[in-house]
Each structure stands twice: as C-alpha cells, then as structure tokens.
SELUMNU-918178 format. One record per residue (C-alpha): residue number from 0; residue in one letter; chain; x, y, z. Coordinates in steps of 0.001 Angstrom, whole numbers, plus 500000, padded with zeros to 6 digits. Layout:
% SELUMNU-918178
{NUM "A" "A" {X Y Z}};
...
***
This chain:
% SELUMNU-918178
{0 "X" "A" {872079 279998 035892}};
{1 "X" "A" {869179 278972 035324}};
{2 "X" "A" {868098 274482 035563}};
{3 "X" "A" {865330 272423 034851}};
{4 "X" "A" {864875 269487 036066}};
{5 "X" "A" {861954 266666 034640}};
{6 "X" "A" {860980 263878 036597}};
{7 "X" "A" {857403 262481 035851}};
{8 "X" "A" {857163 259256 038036}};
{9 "X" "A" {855227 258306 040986}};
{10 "X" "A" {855728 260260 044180}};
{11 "X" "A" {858103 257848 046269}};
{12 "X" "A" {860575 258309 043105}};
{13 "X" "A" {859972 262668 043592}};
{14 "X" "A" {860287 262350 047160}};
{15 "X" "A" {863875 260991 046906}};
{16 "X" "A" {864788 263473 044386}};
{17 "X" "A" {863367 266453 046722}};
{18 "X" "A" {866292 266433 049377}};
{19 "X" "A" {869144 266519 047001}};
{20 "X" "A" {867393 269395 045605}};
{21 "X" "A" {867126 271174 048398}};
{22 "X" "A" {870835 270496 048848}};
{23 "X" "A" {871488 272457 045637}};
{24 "X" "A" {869715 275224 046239}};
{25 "X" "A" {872019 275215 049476}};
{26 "X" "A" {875101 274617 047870}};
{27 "X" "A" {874483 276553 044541}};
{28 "X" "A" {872245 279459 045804}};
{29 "X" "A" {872736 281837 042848}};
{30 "X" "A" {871275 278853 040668}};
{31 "X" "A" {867409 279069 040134}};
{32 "X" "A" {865949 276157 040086}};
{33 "X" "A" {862431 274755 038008}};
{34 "X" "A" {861242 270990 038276}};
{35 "X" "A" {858577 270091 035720}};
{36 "X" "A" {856170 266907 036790}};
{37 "X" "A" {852611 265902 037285}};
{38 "X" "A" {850296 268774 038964}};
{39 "X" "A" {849146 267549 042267}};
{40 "X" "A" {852672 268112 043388}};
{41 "X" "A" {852573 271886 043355}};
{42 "X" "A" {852026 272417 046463}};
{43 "X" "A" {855574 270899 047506}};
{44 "X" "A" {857598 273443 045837}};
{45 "X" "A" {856289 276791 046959}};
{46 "X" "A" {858156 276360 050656}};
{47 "X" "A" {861507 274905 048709}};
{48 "X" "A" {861526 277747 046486}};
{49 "X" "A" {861477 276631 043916}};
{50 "X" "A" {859288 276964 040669}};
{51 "X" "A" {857252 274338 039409}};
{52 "X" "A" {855279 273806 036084}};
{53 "X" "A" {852992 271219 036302}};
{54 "X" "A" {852643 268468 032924}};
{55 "X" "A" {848814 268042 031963}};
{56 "X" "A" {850041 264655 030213}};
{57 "X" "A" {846318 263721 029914}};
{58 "X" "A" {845044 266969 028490}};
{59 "X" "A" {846927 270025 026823}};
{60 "X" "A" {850438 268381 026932}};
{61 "X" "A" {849140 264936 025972}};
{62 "X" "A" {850975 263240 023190}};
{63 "X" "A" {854378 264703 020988}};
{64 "X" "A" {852730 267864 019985}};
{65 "X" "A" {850960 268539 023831}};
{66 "X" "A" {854829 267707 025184}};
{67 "X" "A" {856514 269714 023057}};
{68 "X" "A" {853893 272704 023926}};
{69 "X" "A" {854900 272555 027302}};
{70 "X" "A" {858707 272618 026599}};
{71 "X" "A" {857866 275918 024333}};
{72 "X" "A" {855595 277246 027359}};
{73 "X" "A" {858677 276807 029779}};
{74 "X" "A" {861151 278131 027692}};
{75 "X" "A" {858565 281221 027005}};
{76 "X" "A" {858357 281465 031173}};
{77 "X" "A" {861776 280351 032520}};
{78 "X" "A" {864252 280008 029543}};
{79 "X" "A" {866360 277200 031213}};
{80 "X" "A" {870069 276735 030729}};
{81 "X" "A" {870536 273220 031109}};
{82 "X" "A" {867922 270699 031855}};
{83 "X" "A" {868272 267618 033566}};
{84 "X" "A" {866495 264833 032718}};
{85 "X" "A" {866121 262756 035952}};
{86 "X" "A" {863846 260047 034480}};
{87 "X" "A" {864901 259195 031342}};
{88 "X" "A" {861217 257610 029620}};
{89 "X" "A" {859793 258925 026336}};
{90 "X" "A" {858139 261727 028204}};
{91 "X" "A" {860936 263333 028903}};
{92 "X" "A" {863115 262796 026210}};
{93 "X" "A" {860462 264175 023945}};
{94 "X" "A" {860585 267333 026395}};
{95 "X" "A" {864253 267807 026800}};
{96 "X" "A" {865439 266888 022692}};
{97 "X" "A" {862519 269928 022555}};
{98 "X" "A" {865516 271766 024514}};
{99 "X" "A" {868217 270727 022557}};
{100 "X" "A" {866274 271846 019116}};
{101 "X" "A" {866339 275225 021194}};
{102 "X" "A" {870329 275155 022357}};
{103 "X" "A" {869473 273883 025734}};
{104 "X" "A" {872311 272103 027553}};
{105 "X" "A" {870768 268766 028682}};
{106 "X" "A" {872479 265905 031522}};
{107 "X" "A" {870214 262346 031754}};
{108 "X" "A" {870157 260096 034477}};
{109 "X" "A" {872251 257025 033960}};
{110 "X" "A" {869554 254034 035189}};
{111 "X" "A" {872239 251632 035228}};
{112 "X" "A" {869194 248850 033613}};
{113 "X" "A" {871508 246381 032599}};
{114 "X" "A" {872555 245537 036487}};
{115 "X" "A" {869155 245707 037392}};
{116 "X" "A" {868202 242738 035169}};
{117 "X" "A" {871070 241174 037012}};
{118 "X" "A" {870105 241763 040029}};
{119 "X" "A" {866871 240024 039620}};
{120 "X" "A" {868730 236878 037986}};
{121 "X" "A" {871233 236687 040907}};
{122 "X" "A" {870796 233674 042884}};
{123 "X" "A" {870657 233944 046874}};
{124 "X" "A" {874052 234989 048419}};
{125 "X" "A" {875093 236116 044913}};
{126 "X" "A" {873406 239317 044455}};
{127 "X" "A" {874971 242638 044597}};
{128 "X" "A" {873649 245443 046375}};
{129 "X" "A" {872638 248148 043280}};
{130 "X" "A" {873567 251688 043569}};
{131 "X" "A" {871038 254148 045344}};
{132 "X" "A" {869099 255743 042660}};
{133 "X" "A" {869799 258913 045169}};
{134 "X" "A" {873357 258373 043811}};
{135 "X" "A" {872153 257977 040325}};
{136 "X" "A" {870498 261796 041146}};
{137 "X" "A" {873722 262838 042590}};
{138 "X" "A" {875895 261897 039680}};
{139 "X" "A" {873828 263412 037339}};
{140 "X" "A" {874546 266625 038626}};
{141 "X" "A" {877969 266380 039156}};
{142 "X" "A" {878372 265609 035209}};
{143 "X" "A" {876015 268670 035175}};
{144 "X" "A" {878873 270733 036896}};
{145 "X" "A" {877351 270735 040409}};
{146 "X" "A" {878949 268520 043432}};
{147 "X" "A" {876737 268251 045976}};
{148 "X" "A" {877565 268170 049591}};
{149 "X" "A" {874850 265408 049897}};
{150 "X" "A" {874810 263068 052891}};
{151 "X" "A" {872120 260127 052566}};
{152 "X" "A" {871879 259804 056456}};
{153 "X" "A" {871483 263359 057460}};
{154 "X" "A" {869936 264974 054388}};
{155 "X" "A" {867591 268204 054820}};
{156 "X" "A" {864752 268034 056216}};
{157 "X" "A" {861194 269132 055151}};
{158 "X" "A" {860430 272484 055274}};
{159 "X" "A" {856510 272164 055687}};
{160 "X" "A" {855156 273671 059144}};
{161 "X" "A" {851363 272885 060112}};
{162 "X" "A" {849498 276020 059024}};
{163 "X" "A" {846317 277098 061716}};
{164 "X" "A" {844130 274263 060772}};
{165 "X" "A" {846159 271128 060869}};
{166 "X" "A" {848065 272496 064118}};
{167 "X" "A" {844639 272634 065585}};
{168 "X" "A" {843347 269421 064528}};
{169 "X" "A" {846799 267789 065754}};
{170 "X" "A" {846823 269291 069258}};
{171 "X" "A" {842986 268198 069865}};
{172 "X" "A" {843992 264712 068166}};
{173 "X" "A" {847642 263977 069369}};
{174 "X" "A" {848530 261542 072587}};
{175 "X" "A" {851358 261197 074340}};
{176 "X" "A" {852900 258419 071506}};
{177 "X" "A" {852133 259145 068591}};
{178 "X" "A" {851975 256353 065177}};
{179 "X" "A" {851555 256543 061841}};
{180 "X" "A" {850621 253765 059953}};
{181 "X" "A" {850029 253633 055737}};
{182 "X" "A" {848876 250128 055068}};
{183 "X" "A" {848586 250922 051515}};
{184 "X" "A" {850761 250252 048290}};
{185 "X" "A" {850058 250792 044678}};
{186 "X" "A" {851049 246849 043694}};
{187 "X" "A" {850484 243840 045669}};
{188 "X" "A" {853960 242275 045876}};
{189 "X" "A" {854020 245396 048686}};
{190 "X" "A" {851404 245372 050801}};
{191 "X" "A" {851687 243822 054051}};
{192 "X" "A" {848056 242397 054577}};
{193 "X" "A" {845317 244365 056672}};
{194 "X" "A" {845324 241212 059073}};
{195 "X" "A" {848733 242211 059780}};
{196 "X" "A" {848260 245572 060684}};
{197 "X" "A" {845453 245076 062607}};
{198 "X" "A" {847499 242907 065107}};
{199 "X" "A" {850175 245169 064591}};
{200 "X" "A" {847856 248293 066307}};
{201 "X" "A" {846328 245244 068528}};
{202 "X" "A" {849969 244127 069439}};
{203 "X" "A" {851754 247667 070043}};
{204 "X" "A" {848125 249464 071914}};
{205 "X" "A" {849088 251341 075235}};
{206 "X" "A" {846801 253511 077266}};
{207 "X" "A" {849522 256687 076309}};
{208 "X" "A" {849093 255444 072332}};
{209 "X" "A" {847633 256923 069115}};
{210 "X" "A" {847650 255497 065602}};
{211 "X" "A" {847651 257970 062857}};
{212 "X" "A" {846313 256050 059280}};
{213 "X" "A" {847840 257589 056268}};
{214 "X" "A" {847195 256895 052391}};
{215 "X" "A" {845550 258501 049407}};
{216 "X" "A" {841601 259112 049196}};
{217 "X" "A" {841013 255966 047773}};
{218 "X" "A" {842466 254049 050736}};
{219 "X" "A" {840231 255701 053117}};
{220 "X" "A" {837373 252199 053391}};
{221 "X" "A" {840737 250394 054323}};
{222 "X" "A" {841850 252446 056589}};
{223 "X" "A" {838584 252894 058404}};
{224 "X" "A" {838167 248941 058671}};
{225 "X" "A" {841859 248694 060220}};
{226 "X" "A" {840899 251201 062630}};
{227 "X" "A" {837149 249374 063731}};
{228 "X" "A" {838721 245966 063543}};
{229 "X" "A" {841730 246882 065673}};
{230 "X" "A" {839353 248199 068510}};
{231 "X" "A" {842728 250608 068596}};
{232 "X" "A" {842489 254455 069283}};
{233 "X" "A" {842898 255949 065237}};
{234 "X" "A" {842510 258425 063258}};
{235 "X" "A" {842390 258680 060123}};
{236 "X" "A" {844334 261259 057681}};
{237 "X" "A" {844091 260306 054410}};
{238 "X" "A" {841789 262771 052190}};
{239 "X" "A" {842093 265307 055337}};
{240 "X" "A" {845053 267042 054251}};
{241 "X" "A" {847031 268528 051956}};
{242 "X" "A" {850267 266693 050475}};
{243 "X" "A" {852860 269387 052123}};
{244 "X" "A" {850583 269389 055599}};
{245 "X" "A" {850838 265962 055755}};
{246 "X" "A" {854669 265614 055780}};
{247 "X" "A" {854209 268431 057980}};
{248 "X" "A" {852286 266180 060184}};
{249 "X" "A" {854763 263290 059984}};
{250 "X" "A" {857659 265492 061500}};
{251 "X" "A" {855452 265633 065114}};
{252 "X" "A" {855362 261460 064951}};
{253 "X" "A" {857793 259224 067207}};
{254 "X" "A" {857487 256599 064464}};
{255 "X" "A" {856177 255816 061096}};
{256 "X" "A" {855184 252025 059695}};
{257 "X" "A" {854856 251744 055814}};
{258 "X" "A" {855244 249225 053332}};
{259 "X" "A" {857817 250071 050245}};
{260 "X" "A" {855348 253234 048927}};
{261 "X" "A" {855424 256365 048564}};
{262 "X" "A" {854815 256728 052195}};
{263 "X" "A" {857906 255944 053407}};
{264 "X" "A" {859654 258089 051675}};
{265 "X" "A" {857451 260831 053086}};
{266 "X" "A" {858275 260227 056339}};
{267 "X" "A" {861712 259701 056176}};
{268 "X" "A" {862105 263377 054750}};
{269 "X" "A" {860009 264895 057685}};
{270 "X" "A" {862851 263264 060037}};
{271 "X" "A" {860454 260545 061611}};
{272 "X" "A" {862035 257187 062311}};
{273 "X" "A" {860360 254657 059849}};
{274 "X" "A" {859571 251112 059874}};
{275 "X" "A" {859392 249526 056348}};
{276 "X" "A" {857814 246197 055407}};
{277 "X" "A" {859260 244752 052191}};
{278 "X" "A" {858426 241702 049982}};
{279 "X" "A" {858565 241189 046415}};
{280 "X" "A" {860930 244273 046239}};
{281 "X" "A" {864484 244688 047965}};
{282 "X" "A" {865729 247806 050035}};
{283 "X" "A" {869495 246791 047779}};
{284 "X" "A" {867510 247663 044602}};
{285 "X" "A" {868210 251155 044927}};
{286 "X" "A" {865029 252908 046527}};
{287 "X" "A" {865424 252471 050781}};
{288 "X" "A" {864419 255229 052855}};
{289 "X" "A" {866881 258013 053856}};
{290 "X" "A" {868669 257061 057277}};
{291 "X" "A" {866353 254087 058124}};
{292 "X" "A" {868060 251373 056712}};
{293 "X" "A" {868556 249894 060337}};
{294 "X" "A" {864628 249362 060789}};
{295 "X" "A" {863322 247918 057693}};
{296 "X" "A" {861329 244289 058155}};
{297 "X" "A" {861891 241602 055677}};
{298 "X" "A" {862169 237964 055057}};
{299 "X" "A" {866123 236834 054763}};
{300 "X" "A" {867194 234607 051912}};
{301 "X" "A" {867701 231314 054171}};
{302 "X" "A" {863831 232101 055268}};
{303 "X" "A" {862732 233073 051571}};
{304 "X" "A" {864680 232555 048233}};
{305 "X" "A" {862444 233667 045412}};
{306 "X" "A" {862921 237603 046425}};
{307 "X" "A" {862952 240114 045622}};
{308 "X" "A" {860784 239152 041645}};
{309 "X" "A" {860678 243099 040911}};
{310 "X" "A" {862800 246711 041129}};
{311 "X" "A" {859415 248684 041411}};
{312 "X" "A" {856581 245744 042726}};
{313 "X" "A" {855086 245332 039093}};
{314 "X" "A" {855494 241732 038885}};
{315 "X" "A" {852715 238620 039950}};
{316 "X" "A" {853843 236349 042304}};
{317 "X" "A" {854898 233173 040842}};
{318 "X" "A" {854150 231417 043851}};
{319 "X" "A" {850585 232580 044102}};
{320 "X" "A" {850190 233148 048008}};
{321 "X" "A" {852914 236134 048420}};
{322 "X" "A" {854671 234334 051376}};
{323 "X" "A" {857232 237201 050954}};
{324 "X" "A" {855037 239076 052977}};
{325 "X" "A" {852366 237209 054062}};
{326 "X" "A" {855065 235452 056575}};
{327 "X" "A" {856012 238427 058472}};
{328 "X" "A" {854509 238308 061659}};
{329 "X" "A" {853745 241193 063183}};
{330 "X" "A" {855681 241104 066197}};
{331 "X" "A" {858687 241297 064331}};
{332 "X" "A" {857142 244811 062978}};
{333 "X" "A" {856852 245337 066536}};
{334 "X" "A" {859913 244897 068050}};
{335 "X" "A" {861560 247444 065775}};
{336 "X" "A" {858898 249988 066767}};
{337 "X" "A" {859291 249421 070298}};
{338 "X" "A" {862971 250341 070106}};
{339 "X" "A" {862307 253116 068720}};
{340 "X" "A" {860199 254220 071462}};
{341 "X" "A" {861609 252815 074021}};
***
C-alpha cells in the first residue's frame, strides 16, 4: 500500500509528525510511505526512508492550477492509495480533493478548533488541558486503518549520525558539559529576552561547560551578541549545518534550552533532555515536547492570569510589556538545567 501524507506548516508542527511516522514504517513495514511539504526539509527523509516531494508553493505549484500540478506530478511518480491530510488548510485540501477527482482514498486531521477557542476563553483554574495534536496525528491514522504502537514518552529516536565533517568539528569543539541554547522564536509572545539568556549562560558557566547557540541563519547577529555579552565559552551553530546534522548534533548534548519553537521539538526527537520557556502560549494547548513535560519553565496562573492569549504565539500582547515572559528569572531556567546535570 502505498500513503501520502501532506503537511505544509512550520517545522516544530513536522517535527512532531516525524516520530509517529517513523512508528509506521515500524509497525506497517510493507506500507511505503511519501510526505509532501515545503523543500528545505528534504534532507530529513532520506535516513527515514521515506520519499519526499517537495511543494514549490511560491513558484511552479503556486496557486490552484501550480497545486493541482503537483498532485498530477505525484500521482505520475508515486500513485498513492490513500492520502492523509495532516493539516487540513486550503493548501492541502486543494491537493488531496485533486486525489479524490483521481479515486484516491483520503483521511483529514480532526483540529478539534472549536475547543481551542475555548480554551483561550477559559478563565484561570477553568481551563482544560486540549488533546496533543500528536494524538490528533495518531487518530488520523487509526481511522486510516493503521493503529500505531505509539508511546509519547519513549517515541523513536532520530536516525541522523554526524557524517565526517560535523563529527570533526564536534570533537575539536565539545567540553566535558555540553549546552545548547536557541534563543530564537518566530513570534514575540515566545521569546524569552536576550537579557535572560545572557544571565542564563552567566548563571549556569563552569570551567567543564560549553554553550552550543542554535537557530536559523537569520538569528546568527543574536546569537553572536549572546555569546560576547555573556563573556561565556560558545559556539555558534546556526547557518553551520545542515537541518538533519544538526539534530544529529543535539543527540551528543546533556541538555537543550529553547523557547516554544521549532527548536524544541528538535531536540526532544534527538533524545536530549530539554528545557522549554513558555509565555503567551501553553504546553496544555496541544504542542509540548515529547517526554519533557517535567522541565518546561512558565509563569503559574496565581503568578500570571492573562495566559496563555494564543495556540501558535500569533497574538500582541494586550498588556504591552509581555510579563508572561519577561518575569521569568533565569535562575528558575537554571535550576531545571542543573538537575538535569547533576
């Protein structure tokens, strides 16, 4: 049998979906397996075997008639069975009712948007814990036919190795601790200010220590002023690597600190313990990391009542000063990293 699954978002959202399909491929290895999303994640899929065609939404597949090319330039090249739509936007609708013109069996994600907008409106004490949008994933393939033996706390790990390169850059560059650190997030409502990291590195330095500073190329100023202003022993990653080398980099870290980004998500699939900052959005929306649940960093209701104002982080802060993150300290950041070394 032959599946195709769609998912067009940004990466945090793909690297949740990533471990339950590597579960699949486990469970249901006669099933061959395509995922269709945005290019620069190629290089992901060659080590999970699995195919990937990548959507050139801004060029040749731009628009109805560029998305419905692509659906006719899978189906030339892979001739799936049944897609699943794991996002569930007008991109991929367009693609899969392409499908369904064809005789394609199709299964959608079920958001679940209705309790979302509850969630937000829930007053403090009153708000219910949404389901994990890895369980969203999970139930979409069981309506699909497949029941995955899927375990949120001990899912499968990364498969990415460091190739010659990055092994030698990492044994000339590693210490006997090693940190990463991504101070960066695509919306403010997430980001943990660069004062804060700064005393974080300033806080947690030891003589045995090394920070590793992760984020995308456009990150890499910030990044270079955390490491000067820290007076910390750093090194920077972003824009040195490949996407699949750096998770492959993660798995040789005693401990990763992120914000709510794509990041986290990262590490938590390479196996690395992670500590995640969170303001304007809420680990019981859905999106927490795999198995770190226990070390995430946030301000309670009785200290903060106007969180979380967003699923995703999109929203301004109607407050003006984002105390929701802006009042984390960074010793409590700290503390959780120094249990996990300890």
């Amino acid at each position: 049998m032959r599946v195709l699954v769609q998912r067009y978002s940004a990466l945090g959202d793909i690297l949740i979906l990533l471990p339950i399909l590597q579960q699949l491929k486990k469970d249901y290895p006669d099933v061959e397996l395509a995922f269709v999303s945005k290019p620069f994640l190629e290089p992901l899929f060659g080590d999970l075997n699995i195919r990937f065609f990548p959507a050139q939404v801004k060029k040749k597949h731009k628009g109805l008639k560029g998305l419905n090319r692509l659906a006719r330039e899978i189906n030339k090249d892979f001739k799936p069975d049944l897609v699943i739509d794991a996002h569930m936007v007008l991109r991929s609708m367009i693609v899969s009712r392409s499908f369904q013109l064809l005789g394609t069996k199709l299964q959608t994600i079920r958001k679940e948007r209705p309790a979302r907008k509850r969630f937000l409106a829930a007053k403090p004490g009153e708000r219910a814990a949404l389901h994990p949008i890895s369980q969203l994933h999970l139930e979409t393939f069981a309506r699909a036919g497949f029941k995955l033996n899927f375990n949120r706390e001990a899912i499968p790990i990364a498969p990415y190795k460091l190739n010659g390169d990055s092994e030698r850059w990492w044994s000339q560059h590693k210490a006997a601790q090693n940190i990463g650190i991504a101070p960066g997030a695509r919306h403010l409502s997430k980001a943990w200010p660069k004062q804060r990291y700064i005393e974080l590195l300033q806080e947690t330095k030891q003589a045995q220590r090394k920070f590793f500073l992760f984020g995308g190329k456009d990150e890499q100023d910030l990044l270079q002023e955390i490491a000067e202003q820290s007076g910390t022993p750093c090194e920077v990653v972003a824009g040195k690597f490949s996407l699949d080398q750096e998770i492959a980099l993660c798995k040789e870290l005693d401990v990763f600190v992120s914000n709510d980004s794509s990041n986290m998500h990262l590490a938590a699939w390479a196996k690395t313990p992670v500590v995640s900052i969170w303001g304007g959005t809420h680990p019981d929306a859905g999106f927490a990391p795999y198995a770190n649940e226990d070390q995430i960093v946030q301000l309670e209701d009785d200290e903060l009542d106007c969180r979380p104002c967003s699923i995703f982080g999109t929203s301004e802060c109607a407050r003006g000063d984002f105390a929701c993150l802006h009042h984390i300290k960074a010793d409590r950041v700290a503390q959780k990293i120094e249990c996990i070394l300890a």
